[in-house]
C-alpha positions in Angstrom: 36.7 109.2 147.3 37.7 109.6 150.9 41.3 108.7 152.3 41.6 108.7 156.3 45.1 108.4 157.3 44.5 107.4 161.2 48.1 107.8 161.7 48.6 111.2 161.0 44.9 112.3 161.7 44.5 113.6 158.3 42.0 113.0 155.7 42.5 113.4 152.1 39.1 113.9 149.7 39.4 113.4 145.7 36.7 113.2 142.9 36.1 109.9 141.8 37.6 108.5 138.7 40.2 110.8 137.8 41.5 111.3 141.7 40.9 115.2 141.1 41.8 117.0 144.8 38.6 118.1 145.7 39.0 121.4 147.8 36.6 123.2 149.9 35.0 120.8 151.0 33.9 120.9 154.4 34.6 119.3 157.0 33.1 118.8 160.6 34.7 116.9 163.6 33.2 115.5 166.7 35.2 113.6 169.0 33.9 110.7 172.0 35.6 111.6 174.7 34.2 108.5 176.5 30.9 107.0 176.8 28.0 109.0 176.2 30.4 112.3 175.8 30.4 113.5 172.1 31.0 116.7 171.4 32.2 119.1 168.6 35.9 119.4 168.4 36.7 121.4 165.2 35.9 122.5 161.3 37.1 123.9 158.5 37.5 123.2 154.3 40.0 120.7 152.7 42.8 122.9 151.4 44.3 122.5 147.6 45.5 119.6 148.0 42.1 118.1 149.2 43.7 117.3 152.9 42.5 119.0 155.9 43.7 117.8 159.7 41.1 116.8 161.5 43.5 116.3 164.9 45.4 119.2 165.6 44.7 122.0 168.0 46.4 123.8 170.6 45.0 122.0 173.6 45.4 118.9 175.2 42.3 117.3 173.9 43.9 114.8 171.6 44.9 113.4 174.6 41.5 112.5 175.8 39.9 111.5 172.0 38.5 107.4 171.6 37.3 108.0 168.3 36.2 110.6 165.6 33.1 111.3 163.6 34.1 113.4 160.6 30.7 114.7 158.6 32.5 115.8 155.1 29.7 118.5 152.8 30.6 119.0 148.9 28.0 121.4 147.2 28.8 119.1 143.9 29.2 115.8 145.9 27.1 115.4 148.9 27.7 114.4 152.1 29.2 111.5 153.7 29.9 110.2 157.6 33.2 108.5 158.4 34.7 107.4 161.5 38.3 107.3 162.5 40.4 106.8 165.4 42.8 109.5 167.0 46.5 108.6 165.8 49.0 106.8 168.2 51.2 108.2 170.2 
């Protein structure tokens, strides 16, 4: 099960039917920076508590974000595709 929270740019993963936090699961973000410019904007594993933030960095990138592709990879539960958009500001 896969809970995007858009407002904080956080994304919280958990097996389905008991709501187990499912960490290290992987996640990959690409971010549309406008049209036809995708690119790869970070990665890394959901942590304990099966969140990972797929916003922050130490640039001024968020800035320039329209919309997020997160690809999420689980040895034990596949792989799944989810959009989001960056949070307000």
């Amino acid at each position: 099960s896969i809970q995007i929270v858009e407002n904080y740019g956080q994304i919280k993963v958990t097996a389905q039917g008991d709501g187990t936090p499912l960490s290290r699961t992987y996640v990959k973000v690409y971010a549309s920076m406008g049209p036809g410019k995708a690119r790869f904007y970070k990665d890394g594993y959901t942590d304990l508590r099966g969140r990972f933030d797929y916003t922050s960095l130490s640039t001024d990138e968020l800035d320039r974000v329209q919309r997020f592709a997160l690809l999420l990879m689980s040895e034990e539960h596949g792989a799944v595709i989810r959009e989001a958009k960056p949070p307000k500001r």
